[in-house]
Backbone bond lengths (Angstrom), bond angles and torsions (degrees), N, CA, C in turn:
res aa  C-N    CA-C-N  psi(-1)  N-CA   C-N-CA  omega(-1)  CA-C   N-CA-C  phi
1 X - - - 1.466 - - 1.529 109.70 -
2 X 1.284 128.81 129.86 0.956 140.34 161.29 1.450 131.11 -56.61
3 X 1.389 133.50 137.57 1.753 137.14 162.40 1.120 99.03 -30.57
4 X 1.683 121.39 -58.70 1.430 115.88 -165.72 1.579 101.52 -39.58
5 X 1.689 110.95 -99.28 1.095 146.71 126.34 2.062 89.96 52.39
6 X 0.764 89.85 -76.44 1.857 109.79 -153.24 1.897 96.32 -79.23
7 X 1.344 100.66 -24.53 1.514 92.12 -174.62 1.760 96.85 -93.67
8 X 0.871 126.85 -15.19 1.514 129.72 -171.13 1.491 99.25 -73.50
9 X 1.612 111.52 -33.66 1.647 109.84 -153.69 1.371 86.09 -77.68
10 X 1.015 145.54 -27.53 1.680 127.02 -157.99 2.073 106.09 -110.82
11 X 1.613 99.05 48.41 1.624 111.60 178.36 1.663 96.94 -85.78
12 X 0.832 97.47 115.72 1.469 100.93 176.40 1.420 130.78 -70.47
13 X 1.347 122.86 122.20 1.611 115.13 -167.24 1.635 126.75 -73.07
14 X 0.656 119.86 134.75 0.993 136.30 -145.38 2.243 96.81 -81.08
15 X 1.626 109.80 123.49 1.515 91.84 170.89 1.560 101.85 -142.37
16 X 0.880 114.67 -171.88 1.624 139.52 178.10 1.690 127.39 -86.36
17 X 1.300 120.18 129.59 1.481 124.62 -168.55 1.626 85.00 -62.60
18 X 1.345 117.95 -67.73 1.747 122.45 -172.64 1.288 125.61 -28.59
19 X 1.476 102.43 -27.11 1.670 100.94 -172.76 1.605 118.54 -73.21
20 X 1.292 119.80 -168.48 1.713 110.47 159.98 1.657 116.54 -97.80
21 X 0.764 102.25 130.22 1.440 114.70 -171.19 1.519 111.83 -129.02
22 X 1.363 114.63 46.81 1.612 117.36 175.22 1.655 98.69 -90.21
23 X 1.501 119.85 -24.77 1.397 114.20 170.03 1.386 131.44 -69.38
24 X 1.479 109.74 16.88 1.473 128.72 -169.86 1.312 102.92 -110.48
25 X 1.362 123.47 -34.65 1.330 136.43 -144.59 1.494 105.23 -53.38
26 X 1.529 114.04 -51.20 1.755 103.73 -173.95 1.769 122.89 -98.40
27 X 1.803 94.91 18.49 1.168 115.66 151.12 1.359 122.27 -40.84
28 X 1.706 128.65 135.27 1.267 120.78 155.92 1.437 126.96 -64.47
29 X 1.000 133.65 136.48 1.670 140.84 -147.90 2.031 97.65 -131.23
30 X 1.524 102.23 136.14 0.926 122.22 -151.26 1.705 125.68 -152.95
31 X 1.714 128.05 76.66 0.792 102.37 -175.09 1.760 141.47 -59.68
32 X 1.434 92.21 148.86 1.664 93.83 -178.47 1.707 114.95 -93.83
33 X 1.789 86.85 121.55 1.639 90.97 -173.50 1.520 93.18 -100.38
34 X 1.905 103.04 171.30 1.629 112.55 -134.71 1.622 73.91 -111.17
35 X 1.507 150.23 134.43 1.061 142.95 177.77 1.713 119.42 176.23
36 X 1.019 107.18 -176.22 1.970 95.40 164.45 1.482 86.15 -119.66
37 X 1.798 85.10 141.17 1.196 107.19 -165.77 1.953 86.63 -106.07
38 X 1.788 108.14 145.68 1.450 124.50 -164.21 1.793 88.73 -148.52
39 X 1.474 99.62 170.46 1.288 119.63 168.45 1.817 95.10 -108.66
40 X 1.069 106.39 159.26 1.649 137.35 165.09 1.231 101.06 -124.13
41 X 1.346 83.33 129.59 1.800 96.91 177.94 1.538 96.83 -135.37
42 X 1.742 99.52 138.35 1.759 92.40 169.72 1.605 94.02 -156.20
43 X 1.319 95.27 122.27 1.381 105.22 -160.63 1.823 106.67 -144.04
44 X 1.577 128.98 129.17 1.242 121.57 -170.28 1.497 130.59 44.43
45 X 1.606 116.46 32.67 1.202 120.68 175.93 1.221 124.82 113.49
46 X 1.498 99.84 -30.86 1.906 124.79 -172.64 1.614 105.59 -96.76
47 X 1.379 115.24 162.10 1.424 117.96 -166.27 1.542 82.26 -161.03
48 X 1.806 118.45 137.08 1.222 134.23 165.33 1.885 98.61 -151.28
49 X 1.333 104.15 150.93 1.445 143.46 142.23 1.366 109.12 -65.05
50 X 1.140 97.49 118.33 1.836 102.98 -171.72 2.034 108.91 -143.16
51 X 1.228 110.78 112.78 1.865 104.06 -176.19 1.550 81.02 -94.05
52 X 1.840 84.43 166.18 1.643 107.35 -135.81 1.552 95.98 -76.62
53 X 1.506 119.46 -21.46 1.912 130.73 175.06 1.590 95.72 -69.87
54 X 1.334 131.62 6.26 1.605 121.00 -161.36 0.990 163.01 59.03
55 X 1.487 106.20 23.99 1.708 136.05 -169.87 1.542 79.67 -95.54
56 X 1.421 86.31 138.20 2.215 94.81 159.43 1.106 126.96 -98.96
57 X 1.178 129.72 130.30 1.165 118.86 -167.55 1.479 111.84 -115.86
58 X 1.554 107.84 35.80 2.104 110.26 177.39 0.978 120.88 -60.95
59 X 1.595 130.86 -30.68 1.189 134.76 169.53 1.391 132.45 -51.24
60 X 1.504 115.60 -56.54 1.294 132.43 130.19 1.289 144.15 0.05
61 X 1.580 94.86 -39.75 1.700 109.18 -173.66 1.709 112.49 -143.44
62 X 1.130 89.83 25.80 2.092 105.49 -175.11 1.480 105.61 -27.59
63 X 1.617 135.10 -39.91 0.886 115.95 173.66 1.842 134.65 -77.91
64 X 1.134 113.92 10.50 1.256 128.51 -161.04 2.166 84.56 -103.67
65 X 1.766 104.60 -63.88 1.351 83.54 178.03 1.637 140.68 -76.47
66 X 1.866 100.16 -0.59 1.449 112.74 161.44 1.537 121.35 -60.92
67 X 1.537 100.94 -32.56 1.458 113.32 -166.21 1.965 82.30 -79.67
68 X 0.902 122.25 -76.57 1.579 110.10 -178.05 1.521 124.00 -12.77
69 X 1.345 101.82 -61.35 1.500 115.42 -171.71 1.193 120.82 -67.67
70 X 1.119 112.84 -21.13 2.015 134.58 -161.48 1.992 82.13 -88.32
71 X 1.394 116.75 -42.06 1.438 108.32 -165.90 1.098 125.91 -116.63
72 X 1.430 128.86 178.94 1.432 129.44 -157.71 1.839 107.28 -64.73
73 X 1.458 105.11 -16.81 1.567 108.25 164.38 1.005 146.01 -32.56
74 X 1.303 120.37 -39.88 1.443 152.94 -139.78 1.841 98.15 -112.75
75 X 1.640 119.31 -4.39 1.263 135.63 165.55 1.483 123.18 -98.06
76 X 1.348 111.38 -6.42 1.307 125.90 -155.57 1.574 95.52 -106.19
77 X 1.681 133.44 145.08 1.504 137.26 165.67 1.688 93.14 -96.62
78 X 0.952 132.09 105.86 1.694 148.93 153.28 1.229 112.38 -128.99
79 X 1.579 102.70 152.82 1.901 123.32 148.19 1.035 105.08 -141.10
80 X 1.261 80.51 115.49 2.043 104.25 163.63 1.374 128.46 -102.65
81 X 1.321 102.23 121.02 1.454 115.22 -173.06 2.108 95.37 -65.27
82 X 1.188 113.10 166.61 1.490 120.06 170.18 1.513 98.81 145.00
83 X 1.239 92.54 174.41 1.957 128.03 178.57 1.826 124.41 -101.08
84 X 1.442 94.92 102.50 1.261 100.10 178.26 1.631 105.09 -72.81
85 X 1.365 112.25 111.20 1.770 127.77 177.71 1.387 122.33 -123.96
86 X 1.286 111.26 145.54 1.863 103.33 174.80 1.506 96.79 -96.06
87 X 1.366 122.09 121.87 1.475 121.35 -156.20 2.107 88.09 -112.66
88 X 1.975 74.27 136.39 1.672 98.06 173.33 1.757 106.24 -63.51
89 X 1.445 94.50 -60.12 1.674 88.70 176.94 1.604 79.77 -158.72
90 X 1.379 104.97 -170.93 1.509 112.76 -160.23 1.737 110.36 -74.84
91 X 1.266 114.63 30.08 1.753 110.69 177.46 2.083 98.26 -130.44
92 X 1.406 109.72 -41.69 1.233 112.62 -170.67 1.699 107.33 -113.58
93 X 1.579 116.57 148.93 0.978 113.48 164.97 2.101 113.42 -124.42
94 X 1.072 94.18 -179.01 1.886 95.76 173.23 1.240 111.54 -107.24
95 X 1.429 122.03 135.14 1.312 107.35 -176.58 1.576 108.61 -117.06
96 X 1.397 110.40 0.63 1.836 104.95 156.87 1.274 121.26 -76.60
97 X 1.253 117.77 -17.38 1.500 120.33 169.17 1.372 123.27 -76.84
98 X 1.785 110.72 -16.83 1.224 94.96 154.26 1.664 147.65 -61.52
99 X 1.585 80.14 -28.83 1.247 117.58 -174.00 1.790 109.08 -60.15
100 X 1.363 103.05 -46.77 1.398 108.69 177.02 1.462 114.91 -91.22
101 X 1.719 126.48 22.87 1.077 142.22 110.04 1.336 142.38 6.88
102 X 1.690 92.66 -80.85 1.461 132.13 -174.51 1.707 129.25 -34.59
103 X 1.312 97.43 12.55 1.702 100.66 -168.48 1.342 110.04 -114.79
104 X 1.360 119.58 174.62 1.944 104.58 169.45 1.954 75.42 -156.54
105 X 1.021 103.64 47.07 2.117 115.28 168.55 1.824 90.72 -93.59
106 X 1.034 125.11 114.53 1.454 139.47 -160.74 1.562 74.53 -74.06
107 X 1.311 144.54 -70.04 1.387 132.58 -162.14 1.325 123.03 -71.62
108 X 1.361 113.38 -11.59 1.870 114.02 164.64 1.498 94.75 -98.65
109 X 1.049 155.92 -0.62 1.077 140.90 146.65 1.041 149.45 -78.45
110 X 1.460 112.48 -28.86 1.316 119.55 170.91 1.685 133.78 -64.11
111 X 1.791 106.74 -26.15 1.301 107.90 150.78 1.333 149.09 -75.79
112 X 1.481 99.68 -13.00 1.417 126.29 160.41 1.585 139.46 -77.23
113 X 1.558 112.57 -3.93 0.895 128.98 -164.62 1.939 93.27 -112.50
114 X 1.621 103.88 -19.59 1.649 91.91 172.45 1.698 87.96 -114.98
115 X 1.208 149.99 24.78 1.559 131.61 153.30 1.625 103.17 -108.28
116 X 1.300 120.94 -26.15 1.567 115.14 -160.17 1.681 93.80 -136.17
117 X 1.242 127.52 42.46 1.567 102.07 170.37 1.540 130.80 -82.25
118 X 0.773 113.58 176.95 1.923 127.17 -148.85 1.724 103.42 -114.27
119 X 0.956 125.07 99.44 1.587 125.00 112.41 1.673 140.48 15.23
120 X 0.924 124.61 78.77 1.844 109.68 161.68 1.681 103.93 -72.36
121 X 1.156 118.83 112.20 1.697 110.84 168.98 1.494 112.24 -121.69
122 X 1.554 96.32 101.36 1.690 103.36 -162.95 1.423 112.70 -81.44
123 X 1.144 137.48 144.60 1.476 147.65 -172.10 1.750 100.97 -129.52
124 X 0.779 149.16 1.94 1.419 155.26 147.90 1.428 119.18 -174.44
125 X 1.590 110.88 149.28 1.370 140.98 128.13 1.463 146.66 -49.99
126 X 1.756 108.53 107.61 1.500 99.89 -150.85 1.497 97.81 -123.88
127 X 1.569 117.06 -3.23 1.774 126.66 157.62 0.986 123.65 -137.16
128 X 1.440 136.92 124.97 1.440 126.54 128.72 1.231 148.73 -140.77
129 X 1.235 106.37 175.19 1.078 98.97 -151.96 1.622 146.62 52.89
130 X 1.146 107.60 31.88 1.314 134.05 -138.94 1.629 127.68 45.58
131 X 1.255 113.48 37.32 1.397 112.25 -160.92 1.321 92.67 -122.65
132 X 1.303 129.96 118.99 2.005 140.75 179.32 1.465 92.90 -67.67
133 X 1.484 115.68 121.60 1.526 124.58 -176.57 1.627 89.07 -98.33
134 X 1.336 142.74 4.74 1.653 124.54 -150.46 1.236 102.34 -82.81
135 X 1.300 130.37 0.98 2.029 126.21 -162.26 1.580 77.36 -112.20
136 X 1.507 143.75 -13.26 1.534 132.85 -151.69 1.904 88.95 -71.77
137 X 1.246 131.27 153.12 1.295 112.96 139.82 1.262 133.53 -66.37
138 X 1.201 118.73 148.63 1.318 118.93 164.78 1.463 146.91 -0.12
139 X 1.439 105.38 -52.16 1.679 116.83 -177.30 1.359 117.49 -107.05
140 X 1.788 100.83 1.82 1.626 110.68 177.17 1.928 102.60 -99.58
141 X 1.504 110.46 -15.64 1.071 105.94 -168.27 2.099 89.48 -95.52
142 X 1.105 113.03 -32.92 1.459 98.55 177.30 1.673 115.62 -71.68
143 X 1.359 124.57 -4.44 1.256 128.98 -167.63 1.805 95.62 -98.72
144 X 1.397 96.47 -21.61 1.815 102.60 -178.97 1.753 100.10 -88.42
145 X 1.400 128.20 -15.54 1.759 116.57 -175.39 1.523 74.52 -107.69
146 X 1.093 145.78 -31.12 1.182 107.84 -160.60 1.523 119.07 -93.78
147 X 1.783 107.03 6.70 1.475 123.56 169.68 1.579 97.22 -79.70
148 X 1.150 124.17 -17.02 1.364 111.25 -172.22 1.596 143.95 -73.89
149 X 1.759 73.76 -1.42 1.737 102.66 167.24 2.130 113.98 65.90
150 X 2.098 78.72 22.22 2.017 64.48 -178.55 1.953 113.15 -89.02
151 X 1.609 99.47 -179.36 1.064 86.42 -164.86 1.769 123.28 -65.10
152 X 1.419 126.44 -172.79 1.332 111.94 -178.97 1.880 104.37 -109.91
153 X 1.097 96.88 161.87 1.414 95.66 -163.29 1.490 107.25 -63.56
154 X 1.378 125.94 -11.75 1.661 127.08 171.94 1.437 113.75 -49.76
155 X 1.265 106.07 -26.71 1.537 126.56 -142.88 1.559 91.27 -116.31
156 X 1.733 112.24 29.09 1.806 95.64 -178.24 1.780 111.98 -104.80
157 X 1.126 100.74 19.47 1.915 98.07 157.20 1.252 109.48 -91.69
158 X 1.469 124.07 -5.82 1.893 116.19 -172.54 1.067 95.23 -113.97
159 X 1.697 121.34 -16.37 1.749 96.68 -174.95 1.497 108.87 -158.32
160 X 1.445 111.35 138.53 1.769 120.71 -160.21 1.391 101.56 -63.85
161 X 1.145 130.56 -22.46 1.427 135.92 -160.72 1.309 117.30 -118.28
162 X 0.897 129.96 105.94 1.702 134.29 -169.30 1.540 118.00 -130.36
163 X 1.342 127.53 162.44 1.100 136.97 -177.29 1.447 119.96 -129.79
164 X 1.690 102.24 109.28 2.068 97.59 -175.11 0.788 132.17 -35.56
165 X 1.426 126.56 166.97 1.206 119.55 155.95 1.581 117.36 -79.83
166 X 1.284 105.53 148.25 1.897 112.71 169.71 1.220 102.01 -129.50
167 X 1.277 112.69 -179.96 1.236 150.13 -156.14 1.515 161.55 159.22
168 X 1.384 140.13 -160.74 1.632 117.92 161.21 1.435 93.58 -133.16
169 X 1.599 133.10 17.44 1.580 121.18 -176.40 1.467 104.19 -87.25
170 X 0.926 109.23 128.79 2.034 115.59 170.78 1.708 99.20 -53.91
171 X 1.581 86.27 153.47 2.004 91.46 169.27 1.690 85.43 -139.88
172 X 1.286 95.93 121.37 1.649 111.29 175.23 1.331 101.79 -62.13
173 X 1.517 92.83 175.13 1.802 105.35 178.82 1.605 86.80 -80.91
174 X 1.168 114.63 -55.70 1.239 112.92 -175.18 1.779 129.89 -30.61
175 X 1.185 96.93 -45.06 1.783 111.02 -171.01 2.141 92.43 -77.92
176 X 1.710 107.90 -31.72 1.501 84.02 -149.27 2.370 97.52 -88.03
177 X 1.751 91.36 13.15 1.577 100.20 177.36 1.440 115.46 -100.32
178 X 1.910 104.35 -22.65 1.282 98.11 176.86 1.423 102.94 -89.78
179 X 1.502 131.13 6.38 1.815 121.13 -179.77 1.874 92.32 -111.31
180 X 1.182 123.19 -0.94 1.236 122.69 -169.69 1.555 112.87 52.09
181 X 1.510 114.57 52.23 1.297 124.08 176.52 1.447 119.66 -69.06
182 X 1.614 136.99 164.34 1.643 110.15 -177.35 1.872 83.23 -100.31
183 X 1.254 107.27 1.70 1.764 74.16 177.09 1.736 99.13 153.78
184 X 1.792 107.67 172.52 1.411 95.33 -176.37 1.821 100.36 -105.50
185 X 0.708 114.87 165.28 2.331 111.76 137.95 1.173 122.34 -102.83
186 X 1.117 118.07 126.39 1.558 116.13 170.88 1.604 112.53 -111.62
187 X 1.319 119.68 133.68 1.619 133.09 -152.05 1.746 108.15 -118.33
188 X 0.999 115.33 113.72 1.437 101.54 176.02 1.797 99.23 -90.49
189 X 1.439 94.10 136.29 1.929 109.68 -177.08 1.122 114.55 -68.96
190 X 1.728 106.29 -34.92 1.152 98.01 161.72 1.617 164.49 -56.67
191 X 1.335 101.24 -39.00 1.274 145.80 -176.74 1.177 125.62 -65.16
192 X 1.248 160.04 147.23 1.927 147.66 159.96 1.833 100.11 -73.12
193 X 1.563 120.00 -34.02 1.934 107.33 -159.67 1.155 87.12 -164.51
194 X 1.440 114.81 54.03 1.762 107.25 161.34 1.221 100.62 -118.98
195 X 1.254 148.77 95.45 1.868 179.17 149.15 1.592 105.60 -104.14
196 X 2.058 87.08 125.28 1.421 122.47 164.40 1.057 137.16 -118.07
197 X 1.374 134.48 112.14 0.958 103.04 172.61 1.611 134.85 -128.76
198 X 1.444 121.66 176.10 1.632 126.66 -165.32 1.867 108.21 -104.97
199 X 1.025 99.80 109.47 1.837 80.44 -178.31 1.860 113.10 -115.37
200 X 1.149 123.01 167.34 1.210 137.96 -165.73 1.667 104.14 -64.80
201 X 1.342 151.48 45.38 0.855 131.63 160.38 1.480 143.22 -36.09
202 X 1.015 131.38 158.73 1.821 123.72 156.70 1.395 105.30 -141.17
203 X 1.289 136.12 147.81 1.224 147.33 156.15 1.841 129.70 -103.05
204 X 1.148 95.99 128.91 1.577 94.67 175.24 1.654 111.91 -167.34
205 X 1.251 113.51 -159.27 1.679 122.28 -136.16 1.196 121.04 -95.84
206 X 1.001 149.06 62.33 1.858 141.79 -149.03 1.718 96.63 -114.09
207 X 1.555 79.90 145.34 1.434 109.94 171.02 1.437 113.03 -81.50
208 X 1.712 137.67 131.49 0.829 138.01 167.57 2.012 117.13 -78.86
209 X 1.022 119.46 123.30 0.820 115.58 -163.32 1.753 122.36 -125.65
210 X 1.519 105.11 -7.27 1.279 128.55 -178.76 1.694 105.49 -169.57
211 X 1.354 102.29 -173.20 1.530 124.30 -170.19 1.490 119.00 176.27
212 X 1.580 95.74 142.93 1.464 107.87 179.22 1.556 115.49 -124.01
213 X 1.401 99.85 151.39 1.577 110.00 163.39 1.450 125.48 -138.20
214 X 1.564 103.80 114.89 1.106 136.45 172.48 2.230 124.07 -35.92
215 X 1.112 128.86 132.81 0.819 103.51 164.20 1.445 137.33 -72.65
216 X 1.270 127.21 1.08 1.273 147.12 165.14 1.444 100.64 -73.44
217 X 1.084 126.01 -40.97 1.722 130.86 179.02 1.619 106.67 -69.63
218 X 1.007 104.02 -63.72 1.754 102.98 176.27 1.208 95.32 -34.31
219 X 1.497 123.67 -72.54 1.425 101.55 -155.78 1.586 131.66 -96.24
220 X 1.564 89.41 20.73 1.578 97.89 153.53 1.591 116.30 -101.06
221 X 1.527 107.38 20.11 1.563 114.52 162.64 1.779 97.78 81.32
222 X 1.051 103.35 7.11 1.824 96.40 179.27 1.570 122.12 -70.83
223 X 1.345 113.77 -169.76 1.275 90.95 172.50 1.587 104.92 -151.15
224 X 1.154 109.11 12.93 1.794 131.18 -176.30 1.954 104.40 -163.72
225 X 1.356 78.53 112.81 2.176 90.95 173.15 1.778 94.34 -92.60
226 X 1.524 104.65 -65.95 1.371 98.85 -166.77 1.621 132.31 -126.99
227 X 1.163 139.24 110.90 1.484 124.21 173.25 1.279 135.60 -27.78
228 X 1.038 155.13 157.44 1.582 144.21 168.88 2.023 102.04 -128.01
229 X 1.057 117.60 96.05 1.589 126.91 -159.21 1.701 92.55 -95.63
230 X 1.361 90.46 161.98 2.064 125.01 -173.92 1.296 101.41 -130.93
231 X 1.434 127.90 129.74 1.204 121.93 163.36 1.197 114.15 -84.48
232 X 1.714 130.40 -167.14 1.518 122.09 178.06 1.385 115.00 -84.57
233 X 1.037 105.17 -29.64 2.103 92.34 152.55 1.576 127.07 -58.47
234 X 1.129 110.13 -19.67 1.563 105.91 169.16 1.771 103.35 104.51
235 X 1.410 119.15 27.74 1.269 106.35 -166.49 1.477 80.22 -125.27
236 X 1.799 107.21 147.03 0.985 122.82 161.80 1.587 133.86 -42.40
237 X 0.950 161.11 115.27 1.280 145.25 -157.75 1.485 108.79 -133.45
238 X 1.455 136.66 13.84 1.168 127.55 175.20 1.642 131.86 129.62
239 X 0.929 131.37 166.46 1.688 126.22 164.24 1.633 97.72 -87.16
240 X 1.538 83.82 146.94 1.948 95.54 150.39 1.164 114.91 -138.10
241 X 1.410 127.17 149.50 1.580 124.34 175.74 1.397 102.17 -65.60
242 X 1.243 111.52 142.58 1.603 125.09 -175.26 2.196 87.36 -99.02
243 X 0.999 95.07 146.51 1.293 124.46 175.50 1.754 148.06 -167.72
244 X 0.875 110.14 146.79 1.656 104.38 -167.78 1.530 127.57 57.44
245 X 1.495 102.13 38.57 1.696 98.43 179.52 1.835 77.31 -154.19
246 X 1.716 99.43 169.21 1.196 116.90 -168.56 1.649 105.29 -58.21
247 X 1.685 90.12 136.38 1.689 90.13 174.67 1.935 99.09 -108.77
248 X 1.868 122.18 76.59 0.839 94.58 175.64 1.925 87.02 -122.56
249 X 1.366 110.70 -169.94 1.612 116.63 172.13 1.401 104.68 -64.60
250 X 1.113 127.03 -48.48 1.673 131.43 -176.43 1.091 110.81 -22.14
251 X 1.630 97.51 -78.08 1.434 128.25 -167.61 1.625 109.28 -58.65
252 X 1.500 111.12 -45.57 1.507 118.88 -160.15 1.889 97.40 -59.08
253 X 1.528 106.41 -37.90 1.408 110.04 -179.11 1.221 129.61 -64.90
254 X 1.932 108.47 -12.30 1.438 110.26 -173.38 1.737 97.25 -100.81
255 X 1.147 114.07 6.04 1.892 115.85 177.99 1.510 117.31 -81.44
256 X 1.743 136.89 -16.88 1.298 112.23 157.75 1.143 111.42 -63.70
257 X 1.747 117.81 152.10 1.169 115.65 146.03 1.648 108.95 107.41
258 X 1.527 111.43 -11.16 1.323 122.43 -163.09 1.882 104.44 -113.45
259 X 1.281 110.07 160.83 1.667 103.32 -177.02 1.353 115.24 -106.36
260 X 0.942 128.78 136.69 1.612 140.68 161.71 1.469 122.56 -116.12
261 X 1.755 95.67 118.55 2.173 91.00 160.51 1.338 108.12 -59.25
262 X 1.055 101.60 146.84 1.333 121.57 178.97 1.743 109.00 -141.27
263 X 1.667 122.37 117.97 1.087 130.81 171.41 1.549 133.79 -78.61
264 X 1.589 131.51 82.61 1.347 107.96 -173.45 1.827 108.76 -135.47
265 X 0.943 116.73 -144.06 1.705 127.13 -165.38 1.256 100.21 -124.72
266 X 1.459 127.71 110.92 1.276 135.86 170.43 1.284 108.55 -93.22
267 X 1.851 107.25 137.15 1.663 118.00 -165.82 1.746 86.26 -122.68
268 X 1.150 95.55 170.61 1.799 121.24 178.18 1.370 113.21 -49.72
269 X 1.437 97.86 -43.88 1.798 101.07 -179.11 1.907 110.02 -72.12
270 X 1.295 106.96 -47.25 1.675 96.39 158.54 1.203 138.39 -28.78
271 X 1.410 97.05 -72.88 1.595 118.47 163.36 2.076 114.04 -28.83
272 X 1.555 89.13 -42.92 1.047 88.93 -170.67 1.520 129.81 -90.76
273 X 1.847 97.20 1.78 1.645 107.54 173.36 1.302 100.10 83.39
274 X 1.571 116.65 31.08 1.629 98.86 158.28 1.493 96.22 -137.48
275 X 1.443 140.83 -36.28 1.548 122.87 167.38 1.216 153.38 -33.33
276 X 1.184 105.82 -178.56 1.775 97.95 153.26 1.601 110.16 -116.51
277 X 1.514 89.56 -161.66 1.999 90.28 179.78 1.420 86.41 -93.49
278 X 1.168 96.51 162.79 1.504 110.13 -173.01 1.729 97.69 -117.98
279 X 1.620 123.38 144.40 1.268 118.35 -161.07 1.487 111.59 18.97
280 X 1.177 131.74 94.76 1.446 134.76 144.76 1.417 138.15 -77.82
281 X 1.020 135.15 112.09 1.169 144.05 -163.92 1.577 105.56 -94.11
282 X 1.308 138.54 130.79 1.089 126.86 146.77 1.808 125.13 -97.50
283 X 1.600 100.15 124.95 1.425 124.04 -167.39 1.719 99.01 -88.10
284 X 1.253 102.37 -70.17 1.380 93.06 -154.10 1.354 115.96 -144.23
285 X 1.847 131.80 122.20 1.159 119.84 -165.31 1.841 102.78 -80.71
286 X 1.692 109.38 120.01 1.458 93.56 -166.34 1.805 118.81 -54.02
287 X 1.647 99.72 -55.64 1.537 122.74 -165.76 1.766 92.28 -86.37
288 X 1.123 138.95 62.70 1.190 112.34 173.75 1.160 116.14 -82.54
289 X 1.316 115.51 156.74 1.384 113.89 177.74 1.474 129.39 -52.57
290 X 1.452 121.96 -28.63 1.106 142.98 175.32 1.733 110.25 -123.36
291 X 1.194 100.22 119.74 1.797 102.18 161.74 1.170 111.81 -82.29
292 X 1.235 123.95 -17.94 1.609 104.66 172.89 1.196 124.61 -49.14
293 X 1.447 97.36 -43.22 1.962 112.93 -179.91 0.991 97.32 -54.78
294 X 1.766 125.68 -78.33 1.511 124.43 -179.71 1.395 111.90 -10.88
295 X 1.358 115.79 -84.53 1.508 133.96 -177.02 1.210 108.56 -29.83
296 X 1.696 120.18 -53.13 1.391 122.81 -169.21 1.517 125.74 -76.67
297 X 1.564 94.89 -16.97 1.171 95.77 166.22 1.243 130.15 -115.58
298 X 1.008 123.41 -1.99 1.581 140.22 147.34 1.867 98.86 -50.37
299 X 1.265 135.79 -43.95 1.027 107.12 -166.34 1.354 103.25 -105.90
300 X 1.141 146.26 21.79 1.520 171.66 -133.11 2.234 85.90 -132.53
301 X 1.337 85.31 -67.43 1.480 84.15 -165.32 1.486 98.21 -70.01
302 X 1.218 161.47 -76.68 1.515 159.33 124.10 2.023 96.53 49.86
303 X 1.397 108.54 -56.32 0.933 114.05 -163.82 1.870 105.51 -94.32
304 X 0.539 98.69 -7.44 2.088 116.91 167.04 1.471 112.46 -87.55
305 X 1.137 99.97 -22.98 1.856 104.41 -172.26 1.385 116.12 -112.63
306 X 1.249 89.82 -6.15 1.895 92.75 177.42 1.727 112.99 -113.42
């Protein structure tokens, strides 16, 4: 089995604050930081940034493998799964700053590496010592990173490499909207790759205002791939994949001008009137022309979720 392979199996599924979730409860709990998530590998002397398809990304993040090499790390055979983030303070991170990351131009980088630097914040161990930990359960493999003596995420202005916090205390929806968290994980101890997780959504009202079609859509006979939405200030705010309502010309013609909820993750730059939505979901066409559709597909999805 492959690094790839083994880091993919433990993607956590994705659920809902609404649902019941008392079967979570003695789950290990885990905030979710906002970042691209990579393996670290440091093995026989060498240390790379590696995303989980296998592009490296060390260049990218020079200070993460300086911080390796500078320390007793850089002796150790591990891979650690985690999220490379530019962290607000040790609970939240930014995830457009990763974004402005993205370079290895020695002169766009070098100022960015003292306004926006990056984080390793590892949440599991998936080798060592050449030994595949992925069959370990859960709370035997966090008792193995957390023997590893790295630093704790309090401690992430002194050091690129850090280790989450865990635990068994719940974090309400409530607490992770008033810190503007992107979300929790919940870990069963038991288990080797049973991880869930809850993330910070918000929903609200956009005007449709355009639409696209894909060539992949044409030739699945569609006749709308994606929305192009307005918020109530009048500012553009993004595409969304159009889904679960008629894909014919009729219909596609009666969609400017009309409102849809729309479910996604609001970041700082939103807030601030220059983004987009980040993952957008489209929920629900408000004014549709027909409630039948509404209806029909409201209970369409009802019947997907149960």
């Amino acid at each position: 089995m492959s690094l790839k392979d083994k880091a993919k199996m433990y993607k956590p599924k994705q659920h809902e604050w609404s649902e019941d979730l008392t079967k979570f409860e003695s789950w290990i709990t885990e905030i979710k930081y906002d970042g691209e998530r990579n393996l670290l590998i440091i093995k026989d002397g060498d240390v790379k940034v590696q995303r989980h398809e296998g592009r490296v990304k060390s260049d990218f993040y020079p200070e993460i493998i300086e911080y390796v090499k500078s320390s007793g790390l850089i002796n150790k055979n591990i891979t650690l799964d985690g999220e490379v983030s530019v962290l607000f303070n040790d609970r939240k991170a930014d995830f457009p700053s990763v974004g402005n990351r993205q370079t290895v131009d020695p002169v766009k980088q070098k100022p960015l590496l003292e306004s926006k630097p990056v984080t390793f914040v590892a949440f599991d161990i998936v080798e060592k010592d050449g030994v595949d930990l992925s069959t370990k359960i859960q709370s035997e493999r966090r008792a193995i990173l957390e023997a590893e003596g790295l630093a704790k995420i309090a401690d992430f202005k002194k050091n690129s490499v850090v280790v989450i916090d865990s635990g068994y205390e719940a974090i309400s929806e409530a607490t992770i909207k008033a810190e503007d968290l992107e979300g929790v994980v919940l870990k069963n101890p038991n288990h080797a790759e049973e991880w869930i997780k809850l993330k910070n959504y918000d929903e609200d009202e956009f005007e449709i205002i355009g639409h696209e079609l894909t060539e992949t859509g044409k030739k699945n006979g569609n006749a709308v791939s994606a929305i192009q939405l307005q918020n109530s200030e009048g500012r553009e705010v993004g595409m969304c994949s159009y889904n679960n309502y008629p894909q014919t010309e009729a219909f596609r013609d009666t969609l400017i001008g009309r409102k849809v909820l729309v479910r996604f993750m609001k970041t700082d730059a939103y807030r601030q009137g220059k983004g987009a939505l980040r993952f957008p979901v489209m929920m629900k066409i408000i004014n549709c022309v027909s409630e039948k559709i509404n209806k029909e597909w409201v209970i369409k999805q009802e019947v997907l979720t149960t």
